[in-house]
C-alpha positions in Angstrom: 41.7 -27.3 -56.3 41.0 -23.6 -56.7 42.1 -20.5 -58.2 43.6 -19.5 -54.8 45.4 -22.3 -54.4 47.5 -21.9 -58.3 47.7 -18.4 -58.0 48.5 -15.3 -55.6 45.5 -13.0 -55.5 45.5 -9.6 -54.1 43.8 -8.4 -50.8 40.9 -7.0 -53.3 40.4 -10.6 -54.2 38.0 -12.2 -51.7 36.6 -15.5 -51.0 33.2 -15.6 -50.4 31.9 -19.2 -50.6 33.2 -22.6 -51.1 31.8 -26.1 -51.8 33.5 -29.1 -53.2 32.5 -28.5 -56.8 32.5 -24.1 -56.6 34.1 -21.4 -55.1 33.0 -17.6 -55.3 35.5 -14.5 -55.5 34.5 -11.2 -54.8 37.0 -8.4 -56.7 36.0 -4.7 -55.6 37.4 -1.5 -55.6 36.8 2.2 -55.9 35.3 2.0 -59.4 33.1 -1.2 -59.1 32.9 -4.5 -58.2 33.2 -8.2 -59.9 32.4 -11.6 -59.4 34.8 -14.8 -60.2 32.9 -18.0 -59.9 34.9 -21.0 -60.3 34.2 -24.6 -61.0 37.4 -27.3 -60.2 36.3 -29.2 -63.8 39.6 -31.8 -63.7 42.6 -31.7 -61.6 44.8 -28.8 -62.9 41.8 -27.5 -64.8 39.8 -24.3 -63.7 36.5 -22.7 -65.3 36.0 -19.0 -64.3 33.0 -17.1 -64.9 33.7 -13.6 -65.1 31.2 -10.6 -64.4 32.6 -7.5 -63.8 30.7 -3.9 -63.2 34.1 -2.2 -63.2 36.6 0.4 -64.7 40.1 -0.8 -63.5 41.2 -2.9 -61.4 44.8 -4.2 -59.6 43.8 -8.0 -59.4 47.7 -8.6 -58.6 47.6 -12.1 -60.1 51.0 -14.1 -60.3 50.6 -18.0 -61.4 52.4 -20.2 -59.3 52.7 -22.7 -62.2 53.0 -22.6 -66.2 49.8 -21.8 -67.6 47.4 -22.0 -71.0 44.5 -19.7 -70.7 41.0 -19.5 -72.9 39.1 -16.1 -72.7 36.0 -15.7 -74.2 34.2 -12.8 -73.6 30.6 -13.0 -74.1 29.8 -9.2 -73.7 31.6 -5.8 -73.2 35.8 -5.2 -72.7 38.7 -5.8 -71.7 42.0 -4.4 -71.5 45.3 -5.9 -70.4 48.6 -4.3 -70.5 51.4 -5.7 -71.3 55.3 -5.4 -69.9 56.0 -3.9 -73.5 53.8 -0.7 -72.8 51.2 -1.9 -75.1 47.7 -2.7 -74.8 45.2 -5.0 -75.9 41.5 -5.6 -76.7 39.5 -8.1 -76.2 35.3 -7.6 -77.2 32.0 -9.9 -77.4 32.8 -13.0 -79.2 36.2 -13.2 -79.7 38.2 -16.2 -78.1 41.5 -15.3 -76.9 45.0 -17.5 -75.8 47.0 -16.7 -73.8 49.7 -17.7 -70.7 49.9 -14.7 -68.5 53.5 -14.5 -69.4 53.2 -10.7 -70.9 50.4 -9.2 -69.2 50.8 -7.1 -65.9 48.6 -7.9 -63.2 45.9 -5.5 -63.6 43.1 -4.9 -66.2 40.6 -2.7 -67.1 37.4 -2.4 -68.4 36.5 0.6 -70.5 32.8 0.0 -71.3 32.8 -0.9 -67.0 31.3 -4.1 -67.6 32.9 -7.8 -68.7 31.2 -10.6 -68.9 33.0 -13.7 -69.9 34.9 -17.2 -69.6 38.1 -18.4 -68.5 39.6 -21.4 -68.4 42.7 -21.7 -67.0 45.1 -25.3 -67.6 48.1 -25.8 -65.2 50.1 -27.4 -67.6 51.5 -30.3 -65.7 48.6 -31.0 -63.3 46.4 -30.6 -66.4 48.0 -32.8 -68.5 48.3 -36.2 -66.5 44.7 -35.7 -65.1 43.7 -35.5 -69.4 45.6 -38.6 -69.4 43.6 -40.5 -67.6 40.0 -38.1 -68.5 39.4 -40.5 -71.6 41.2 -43.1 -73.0 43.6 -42.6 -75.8 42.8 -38.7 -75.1 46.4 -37.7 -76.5 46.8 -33.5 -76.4 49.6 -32.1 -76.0 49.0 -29.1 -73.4 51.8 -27.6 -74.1 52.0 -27.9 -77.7 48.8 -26.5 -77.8 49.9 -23.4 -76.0 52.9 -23.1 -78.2 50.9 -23.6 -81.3 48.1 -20.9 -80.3 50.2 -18.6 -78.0 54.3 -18.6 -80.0 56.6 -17.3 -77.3 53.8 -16.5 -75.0 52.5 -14.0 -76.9 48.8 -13.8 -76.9 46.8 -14.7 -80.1 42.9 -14.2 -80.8 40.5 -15.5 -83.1 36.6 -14.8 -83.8 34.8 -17.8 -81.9 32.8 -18.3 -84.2 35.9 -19.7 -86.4 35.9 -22.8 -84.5 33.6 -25.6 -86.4 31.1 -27.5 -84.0 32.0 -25.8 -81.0 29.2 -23.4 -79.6 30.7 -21.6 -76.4 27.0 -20.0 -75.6 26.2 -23.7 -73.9 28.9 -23.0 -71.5 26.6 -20.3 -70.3 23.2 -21.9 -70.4 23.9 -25.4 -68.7 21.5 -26.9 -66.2 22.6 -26.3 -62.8 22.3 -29.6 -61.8 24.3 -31.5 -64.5 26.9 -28.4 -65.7 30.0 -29.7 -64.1 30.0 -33.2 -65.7 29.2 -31.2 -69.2 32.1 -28.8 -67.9 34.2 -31.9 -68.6 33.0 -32.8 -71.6 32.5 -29.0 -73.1 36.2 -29.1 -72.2 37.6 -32.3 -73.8 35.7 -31.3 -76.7 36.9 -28.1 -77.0 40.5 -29.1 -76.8 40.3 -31.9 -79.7 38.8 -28.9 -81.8 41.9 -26.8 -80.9 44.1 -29.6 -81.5 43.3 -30.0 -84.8 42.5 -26.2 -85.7 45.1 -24.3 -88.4 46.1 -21.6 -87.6 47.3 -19.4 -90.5 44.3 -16.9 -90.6 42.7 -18.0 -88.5 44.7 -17.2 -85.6 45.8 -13.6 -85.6 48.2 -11.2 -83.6 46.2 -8.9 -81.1 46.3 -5.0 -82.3 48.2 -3.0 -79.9 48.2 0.4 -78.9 50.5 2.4 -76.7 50.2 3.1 -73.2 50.3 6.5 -73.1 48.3 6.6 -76.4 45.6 4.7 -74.3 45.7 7.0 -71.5 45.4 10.2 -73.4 42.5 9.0 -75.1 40.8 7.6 -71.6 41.4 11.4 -70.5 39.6 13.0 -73.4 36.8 10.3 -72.0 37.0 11.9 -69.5 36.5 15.3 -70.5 33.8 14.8 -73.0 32.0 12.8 -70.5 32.5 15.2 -67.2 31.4 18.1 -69.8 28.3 16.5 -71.9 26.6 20.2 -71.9 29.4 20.9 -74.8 30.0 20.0 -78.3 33.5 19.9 -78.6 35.0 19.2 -82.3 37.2 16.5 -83.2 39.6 18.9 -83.8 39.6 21.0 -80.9 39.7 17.9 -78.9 42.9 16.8 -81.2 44.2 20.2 -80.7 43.6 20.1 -76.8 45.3 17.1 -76.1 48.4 17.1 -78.1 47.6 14.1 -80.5 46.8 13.5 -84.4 43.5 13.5 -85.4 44.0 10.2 -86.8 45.5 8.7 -84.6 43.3 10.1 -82.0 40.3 8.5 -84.3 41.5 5.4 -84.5 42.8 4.9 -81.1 39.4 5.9 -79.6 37.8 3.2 -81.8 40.0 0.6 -80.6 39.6 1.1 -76.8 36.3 2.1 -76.5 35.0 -0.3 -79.9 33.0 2.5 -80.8 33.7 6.3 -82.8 33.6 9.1 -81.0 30.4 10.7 -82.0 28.5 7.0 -81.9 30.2 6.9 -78.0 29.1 10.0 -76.9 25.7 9.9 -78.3 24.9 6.7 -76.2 26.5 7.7 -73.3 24.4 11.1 -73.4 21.2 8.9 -73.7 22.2 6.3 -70.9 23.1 9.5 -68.7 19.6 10.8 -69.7 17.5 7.5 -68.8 19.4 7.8 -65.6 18.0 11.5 -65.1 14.8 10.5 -66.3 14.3 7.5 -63.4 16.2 9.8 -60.8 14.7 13.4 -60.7 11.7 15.2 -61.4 13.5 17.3 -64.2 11.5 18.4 -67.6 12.9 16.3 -70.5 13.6 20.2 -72.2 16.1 20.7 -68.7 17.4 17.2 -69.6 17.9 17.2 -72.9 19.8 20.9 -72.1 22.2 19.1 -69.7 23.0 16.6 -72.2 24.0 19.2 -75.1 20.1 19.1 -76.5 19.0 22.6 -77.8 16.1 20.9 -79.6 13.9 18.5 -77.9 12.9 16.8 -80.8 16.7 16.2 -81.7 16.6 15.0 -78.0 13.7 13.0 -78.3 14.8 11.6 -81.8 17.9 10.1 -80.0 17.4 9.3 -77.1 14.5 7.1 -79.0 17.1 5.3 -81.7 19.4 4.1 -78.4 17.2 3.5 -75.7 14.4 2.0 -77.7 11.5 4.4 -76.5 11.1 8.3 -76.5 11.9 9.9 -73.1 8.0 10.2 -72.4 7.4 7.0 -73.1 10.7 6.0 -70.9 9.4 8.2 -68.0 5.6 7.3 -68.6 7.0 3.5 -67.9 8.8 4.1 -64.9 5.3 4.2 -62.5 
């Protein structure tokens, strides 16, 4: 059992390869492209590993069965709207549950890249193939789901929070034996979640606004398509019609990062990608980039990227 054969995946959705224990999904679309690979760990349990070099995309996913999900994203973003006009955040290291009730069928990515676990329980299938996984194994799926997700609302918690349980293994397991420690890594897991409390541990996911999110992905947009200018925070609030706090905060909570800190790297990324691409002086770069002084340049560009733009370029041959 598969992922294709619980839910409806759109026509961007395809399946590439497919043994008895694994199947690989390819997700692709204007902005970038994904891979899904999923193991069948128990009947009515999924494992998905996630790795996404995307901005958006319409995966078009509707469950054909009650579901408990388990995110953990191991590095960059995520964001899922929900059918409230909010969105949500989810970042490296935090552990997320959910049931695809509230979300719309699309995400997005703003950092473009997601890498990450999910695993995905089919409530009924799942819970008589626990049954019978280990004896005397006695969770209750959907009590669980209730306890970590009331009214199928998502909740989120630092992974970290969950004592014994180290979800780096899940990504470093011998080939050979991963899908019987799948099974194991699993039952585990859910005996720690049984027994987990939830009063701060388990929090509400911070929301913010649809069109909030979208006028803050424009004035992405704009700093990024114009990285020759130093615009203020103020002109940019003044520009796009929205508070400078709120504008301040907002940024922080889609992109994880302030403004200034944002910019900077993605000046310096943009500049390692000039560096390796074209024969340009580092004095045109850094000019490109908003640079007047090449020392300020060089300065930078050294604290993100690790090495000064010589020694970057020097490298390259």
């Amino acid at each position: 059992m598969y992922i294709h054969e619980k839910v409806s995946l759109d026509e961007n959705v395809k399946l590439v390869v497919e043994n008895e224990n694994c199947a690989v999904y390819k997700v692709e679309d204007a902005s970038g492209e994904g891979l899904m690979t999923c193991y069948h760990v128990f009947p009515g349990i999924v494992l998905l590993y996630n790795d996404f070099h995307i901005e958006s995309f319409d995966s078009q996913v509707r469950p054909h069965a009650d579901m408990f999900c388990v995110d953990h994203c191991r590095e960059g973003r995520i964001e899922w709207e929900l059918d409230n006009g909010n969105c949500m955040y989810q970042d490296s290291g935090i552990l997320q549950f959910d049931t695809r009730e509230k979300q719309k069928p699309y995400f997005n990515c703003p950092l473009r890249y997601y890498h990450g676990i999910t695993i995905n329980f089919f409530i009924d299938e799942a819970q008589e193939s626990l049954s019978t996984a280990l004896d005397g194994f006695a969770v209750d799926l959907r009590g669980l789901r209730e306890k970590l997700c009331p009214g199928g609302w998502p909740r989120a918690m630092t992974a970290g929070r969950i004592p014994g349980f180290n979800f780096e293994t899940l990504y470093t397991m011998n080939e050979h034996i991963r899908l019987n420690l799948f099974r194991i890594k699993i039952l585990e897991l859910l005996l720690y979640l049984d027994v987990l409390p939830t009063g701060d541990e388990l929090r509400k996911r911070s929301y913010f606004r649809k069109t909030q999110v979208d006028t803050i992905k424009a004035i992405e947009r704009f700093m990024t398509a114009h990285p020759e200018n130093r615009y203020t925070l103020e002109e940019l609030s003044e520009r796009f019609k929205i508070s400078l706090t709120s504008m301040k905060r907002c940024f922080k909570g889609v992109y994880d990062s302030s403004m200034y800190t944002y910019m900077r790297t993605w000046r310096m990324n943009a500049a390692a990608v000039m560096l390796r691409e074209t024969n340009e002086s580092i004095i045109f770069i850094a000019g490109e980039l908003g640079y007047d002084n090449a020392s300020k340049f060089s300065s930078a560009f050294q604290d993100v990227i690790g090495k000064t733009p010589s020694e970057y370029r020097k490298n390259l041959w």
